[in-house]
C-alpha positions, -999 to 999 in steps of 0.1 A, spaced: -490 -862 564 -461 -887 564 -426 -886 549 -437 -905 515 -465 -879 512 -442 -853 514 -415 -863 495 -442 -867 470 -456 -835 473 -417 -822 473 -411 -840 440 -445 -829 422 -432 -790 434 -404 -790 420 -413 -807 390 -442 -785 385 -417 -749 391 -390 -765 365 -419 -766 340 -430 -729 353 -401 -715 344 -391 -737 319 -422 -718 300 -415 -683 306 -382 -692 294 -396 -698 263 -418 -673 259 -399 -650 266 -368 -656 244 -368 -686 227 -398 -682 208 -391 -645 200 -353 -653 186 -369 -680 169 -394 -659 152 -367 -629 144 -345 -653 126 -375 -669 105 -386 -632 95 -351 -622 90 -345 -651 65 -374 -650 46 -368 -613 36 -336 -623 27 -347 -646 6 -373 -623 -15 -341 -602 -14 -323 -626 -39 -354 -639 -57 -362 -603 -66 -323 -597 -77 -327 -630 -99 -360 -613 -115 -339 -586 -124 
């Protein structure tokens, strides 16, 4: 293996483990915050459209 193989192999690593975590990252608290403040929202909103029944 030669330096420009390595280097790409290097490259492709560390592209691949910024991605990796990039993910779990996601998963594990964008997407749940995301989902909490959707939820949270919409009850508030049935909240008023129920007061505005009334």
């Amino acid at each position: 293996m030669d330096l420009s193989q390595f280097t790409g192999f290097l490259i492709f690593l560390s592209i691949f483990t910024m991605g990796f975590w990039l993910m779990i990252f996601l998963a594990s608290f964008i997407v749940p915050y995301w989902l909490y403040g959707n939820i949270k929202e919409a009850i508030k909103y049935r909240k008023e459209a129920k007061k505005e029944k009334k």
